[in-house]
Kinemage of the C-alpha trace (Angstrom):
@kinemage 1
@onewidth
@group {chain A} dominant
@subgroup {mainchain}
@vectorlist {calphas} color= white
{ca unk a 1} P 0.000 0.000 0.000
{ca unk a 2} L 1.263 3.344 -1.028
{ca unk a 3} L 1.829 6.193 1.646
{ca unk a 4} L -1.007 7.798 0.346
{ca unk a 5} L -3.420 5.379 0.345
{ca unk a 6} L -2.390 4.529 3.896
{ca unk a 7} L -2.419 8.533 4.971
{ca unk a 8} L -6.200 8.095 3.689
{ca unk a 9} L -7.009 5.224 5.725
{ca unk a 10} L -5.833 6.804 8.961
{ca unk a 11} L -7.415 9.738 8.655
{ca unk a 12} L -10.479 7.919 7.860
{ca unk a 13} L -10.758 5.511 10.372
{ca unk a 14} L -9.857 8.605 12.926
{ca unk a 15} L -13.021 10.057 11.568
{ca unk a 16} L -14.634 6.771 12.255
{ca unk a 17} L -13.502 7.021 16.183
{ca unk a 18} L -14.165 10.670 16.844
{ca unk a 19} L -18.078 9.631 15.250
{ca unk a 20} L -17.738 6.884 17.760
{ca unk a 21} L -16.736 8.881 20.868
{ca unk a 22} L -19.273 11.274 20.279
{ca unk a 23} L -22.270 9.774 19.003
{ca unk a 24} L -22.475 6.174 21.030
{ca unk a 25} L -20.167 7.034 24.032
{ca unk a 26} L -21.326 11.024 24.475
{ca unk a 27} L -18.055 12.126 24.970
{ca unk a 28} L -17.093 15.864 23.666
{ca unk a 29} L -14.337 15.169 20.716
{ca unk a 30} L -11.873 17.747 20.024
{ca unk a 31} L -10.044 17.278 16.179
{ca unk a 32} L -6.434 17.863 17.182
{ca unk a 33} L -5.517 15.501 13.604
{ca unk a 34} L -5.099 18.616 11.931
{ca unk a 35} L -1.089 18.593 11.173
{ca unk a 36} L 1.381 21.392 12.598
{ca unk a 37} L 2.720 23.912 10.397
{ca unk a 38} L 6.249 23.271 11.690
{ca unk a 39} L 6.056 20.127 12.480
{ca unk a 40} L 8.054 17.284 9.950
{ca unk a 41} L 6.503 14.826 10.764
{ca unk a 42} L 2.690 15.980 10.373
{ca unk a 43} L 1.205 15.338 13.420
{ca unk a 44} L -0.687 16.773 16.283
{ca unk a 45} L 1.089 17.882 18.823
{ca unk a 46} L 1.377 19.798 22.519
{ca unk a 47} L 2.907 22.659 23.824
{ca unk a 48} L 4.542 22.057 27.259
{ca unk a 49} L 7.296 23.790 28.749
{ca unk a 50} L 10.642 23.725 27.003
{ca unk a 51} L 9.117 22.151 23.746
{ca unk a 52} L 6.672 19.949 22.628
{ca unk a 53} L 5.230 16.633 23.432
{ca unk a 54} L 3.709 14.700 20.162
{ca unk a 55} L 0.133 14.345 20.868
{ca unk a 56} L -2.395 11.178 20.151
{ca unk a 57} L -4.935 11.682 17.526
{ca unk a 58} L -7.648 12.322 19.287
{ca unk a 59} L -8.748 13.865 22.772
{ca unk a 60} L -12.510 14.199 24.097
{ca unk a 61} L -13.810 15.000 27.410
{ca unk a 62} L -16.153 13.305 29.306
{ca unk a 63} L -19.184 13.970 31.454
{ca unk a 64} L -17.285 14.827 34.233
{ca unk a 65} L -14.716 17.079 32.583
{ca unk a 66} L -12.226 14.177 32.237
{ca unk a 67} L -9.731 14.771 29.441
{ca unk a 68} L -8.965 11.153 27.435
{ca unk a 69} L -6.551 10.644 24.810
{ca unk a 70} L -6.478 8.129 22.295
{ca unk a 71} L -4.080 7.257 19.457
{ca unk a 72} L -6.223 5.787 16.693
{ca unk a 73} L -4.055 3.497 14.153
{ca unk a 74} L -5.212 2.074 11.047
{ca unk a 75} L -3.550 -1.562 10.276
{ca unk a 76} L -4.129 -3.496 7.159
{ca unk a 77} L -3.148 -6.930 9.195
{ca unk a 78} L -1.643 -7.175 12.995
{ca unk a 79} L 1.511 -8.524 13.278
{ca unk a 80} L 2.489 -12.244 13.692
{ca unk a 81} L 5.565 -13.704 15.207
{ca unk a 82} L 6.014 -17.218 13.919
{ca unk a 83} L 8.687 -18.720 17.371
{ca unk a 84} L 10.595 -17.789 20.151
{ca unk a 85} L 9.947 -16.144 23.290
{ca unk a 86} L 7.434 -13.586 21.699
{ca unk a 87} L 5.326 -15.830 19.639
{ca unk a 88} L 1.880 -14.321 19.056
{ca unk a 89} L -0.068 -11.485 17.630
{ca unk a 90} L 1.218 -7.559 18.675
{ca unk a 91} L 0.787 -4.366 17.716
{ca unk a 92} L 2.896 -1.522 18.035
{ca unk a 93} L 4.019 2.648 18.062
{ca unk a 94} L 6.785 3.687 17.303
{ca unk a 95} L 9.201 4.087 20.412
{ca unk a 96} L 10.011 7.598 19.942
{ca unk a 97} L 5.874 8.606 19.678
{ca unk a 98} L 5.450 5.788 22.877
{ca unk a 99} L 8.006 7.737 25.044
{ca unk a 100} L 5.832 11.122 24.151
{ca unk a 101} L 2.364 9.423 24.951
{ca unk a 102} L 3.443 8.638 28.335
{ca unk a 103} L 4.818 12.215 29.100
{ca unk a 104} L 1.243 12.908 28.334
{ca unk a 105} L 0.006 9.834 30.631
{ca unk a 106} L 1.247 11.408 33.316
{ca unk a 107} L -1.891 14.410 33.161
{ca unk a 108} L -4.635 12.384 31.540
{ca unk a 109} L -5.641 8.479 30.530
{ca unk a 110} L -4.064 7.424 27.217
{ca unk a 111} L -5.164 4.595 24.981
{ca unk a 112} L -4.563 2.994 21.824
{ca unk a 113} L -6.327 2.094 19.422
{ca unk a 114} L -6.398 0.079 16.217
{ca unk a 115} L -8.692 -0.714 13.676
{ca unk a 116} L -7.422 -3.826 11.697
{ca unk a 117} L -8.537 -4.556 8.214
{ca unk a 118} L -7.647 -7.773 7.960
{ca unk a 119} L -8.109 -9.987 11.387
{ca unk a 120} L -8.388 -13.106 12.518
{ca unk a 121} L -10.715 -15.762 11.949
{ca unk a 122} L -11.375 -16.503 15.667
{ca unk a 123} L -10.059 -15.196 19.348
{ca unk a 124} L -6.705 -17.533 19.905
{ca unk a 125} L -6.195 -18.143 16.381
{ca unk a 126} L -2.613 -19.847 15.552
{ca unk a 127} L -1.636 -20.062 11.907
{ca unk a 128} L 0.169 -23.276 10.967
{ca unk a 129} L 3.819 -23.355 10.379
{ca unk a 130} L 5.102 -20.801 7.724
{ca unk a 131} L 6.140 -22.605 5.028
{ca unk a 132} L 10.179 -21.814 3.545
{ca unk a 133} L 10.481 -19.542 0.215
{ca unk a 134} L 12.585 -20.646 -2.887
{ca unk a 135} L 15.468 -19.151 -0.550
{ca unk a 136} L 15.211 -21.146 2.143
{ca unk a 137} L 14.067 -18.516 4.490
{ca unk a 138} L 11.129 -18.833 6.740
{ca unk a 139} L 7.689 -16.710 4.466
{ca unk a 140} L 6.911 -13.964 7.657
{ca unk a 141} L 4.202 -12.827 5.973
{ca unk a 142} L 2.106 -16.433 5.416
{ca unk a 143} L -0.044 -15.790 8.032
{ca unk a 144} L -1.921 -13.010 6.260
{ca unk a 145} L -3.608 -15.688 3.734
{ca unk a 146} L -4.937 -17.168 7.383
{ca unk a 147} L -7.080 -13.516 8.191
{ca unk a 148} L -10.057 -12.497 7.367
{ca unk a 149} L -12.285 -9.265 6.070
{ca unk a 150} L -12.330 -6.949 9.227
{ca unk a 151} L -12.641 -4.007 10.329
{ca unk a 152} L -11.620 -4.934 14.081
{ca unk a 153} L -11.484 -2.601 16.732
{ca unk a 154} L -9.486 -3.112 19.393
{ca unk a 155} L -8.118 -0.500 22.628
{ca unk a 156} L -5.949 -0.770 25.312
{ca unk a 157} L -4.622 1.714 28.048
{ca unk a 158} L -0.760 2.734 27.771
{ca unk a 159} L -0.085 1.932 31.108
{ca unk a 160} L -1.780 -2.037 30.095
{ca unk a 161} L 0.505 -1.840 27.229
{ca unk a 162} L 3.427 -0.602 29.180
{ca unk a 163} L 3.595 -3.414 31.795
{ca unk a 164} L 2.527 -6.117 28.881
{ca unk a 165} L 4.831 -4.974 26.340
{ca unk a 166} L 8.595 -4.765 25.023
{ca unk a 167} L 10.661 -2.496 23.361
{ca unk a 168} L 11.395 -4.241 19.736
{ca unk a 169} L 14.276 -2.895 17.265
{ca unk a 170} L 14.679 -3.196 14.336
{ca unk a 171} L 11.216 -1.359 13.811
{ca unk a 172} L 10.193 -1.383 9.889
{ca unk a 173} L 9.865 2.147 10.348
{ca unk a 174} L 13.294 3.963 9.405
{ca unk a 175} L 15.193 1.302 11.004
{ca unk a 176} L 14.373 3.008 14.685
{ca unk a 177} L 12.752 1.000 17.695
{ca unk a 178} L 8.863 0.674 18.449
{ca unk a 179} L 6.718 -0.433 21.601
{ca unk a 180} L 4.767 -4.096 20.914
{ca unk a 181} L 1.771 -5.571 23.229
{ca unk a 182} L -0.119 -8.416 22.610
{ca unk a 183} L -3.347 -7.691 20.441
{ca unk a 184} L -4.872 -10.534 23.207
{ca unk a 185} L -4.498 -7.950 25.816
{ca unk a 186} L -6.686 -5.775 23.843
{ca unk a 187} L -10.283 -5.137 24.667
{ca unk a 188} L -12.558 -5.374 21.245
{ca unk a 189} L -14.516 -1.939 20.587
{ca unk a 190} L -18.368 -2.049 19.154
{ca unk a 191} L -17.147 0.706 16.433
{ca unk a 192} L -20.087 0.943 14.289
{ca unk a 193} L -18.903 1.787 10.670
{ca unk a 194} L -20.478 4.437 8.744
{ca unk a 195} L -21.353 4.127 5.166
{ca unk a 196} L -18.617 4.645 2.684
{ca unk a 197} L -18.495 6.112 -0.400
{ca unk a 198} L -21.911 7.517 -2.565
């Protein structure tokens, strides 16, 4: 998938969880999606003293005044880890973004959130054995063939995240580091999808 096209899915499914947040949960959404002029890398972001913190997608307020963030990733698949010690399903942030997201923590709930297109067939789903390429290296990616049509919602707080999850490097991302917790320690959201299209 092409940045673009992945941009576009983001945003959308953002869209989706501010509708969701306001119109089944009654929380008050603010759009803080809207990039920063001087920002590189395009995202919100929040003012504290002697910089800047980058900022989750989306914040609302509840009926009591409560301020909640949430960081609201679009996935075309979760990831799979075929052996060793981490076997299983994760998802992840990057670490630098993480590390920002708990500054924020600190003043207000955080949560993630991901909405996966393709998912898996059942809760506790294992795929066989991937299979070796003409190469002889393990196929990664031969679990994907197992999932099925989504979307999934699923959320977690950073703090559940934080004491269930690992820093991972490599990260596909620029060759950095990223945060991973197991998608099982996610809760499943009742996201009703709007129409699309016409």
């Amino acid at each position: 998938m092409e940045f673009e096209e992945q941009l576009a899915m983001g945003r959308g499914r953002e869209a989706d969880w501010r509708s969701f947040l306001a119109e089944q949960r009654g929380l008050h959404v603010v759009d803080v999606a809207k990039p920063s002029d001087d920002d590189r890398h395009g995202g919100p972001r929040v003012r504290v003293r002697g910089g800047y913190l980058v900022a989750p997608d989306v914040l609302a307020v509840d009926a009591d005044g409560k301020a909640l963030w949430f960081e609201v990733k679009a996935k075309s698949v979760p990831s799979y880890r075929y052996s060793g010690r981490h076997q299983g399903w994760w998802h992840g942030v990057d670490l630098h973004h993480w590390r920002h997201y708990l500054q924020l923590a600190e003043r207000a709930p955080v949560y993630l959130v991901t909405c996966e297109q393709m998912t898996l067939p059942h809760p506790g789903f294992v795929p066989p054995p991937a299979p070796r390429l003409p190469n002889g290296k393990l196929d990664h990616h031969d679990f994907e063939k197992h999932l099925v049509p989504g979307p999934v919602w699923r959320a977690i707080s950073i703090h559940q995240a934080e004491r269930m999850g690992r820093e991972q490097t490599p990260w596909p991302r620029k060759g950095g580091s990223g945060w991973l917790w197991p998608l099982d320690a996610m809760t499943v959201m009742p996201v009703e999808q709007p129409p699309r299209g016409g």
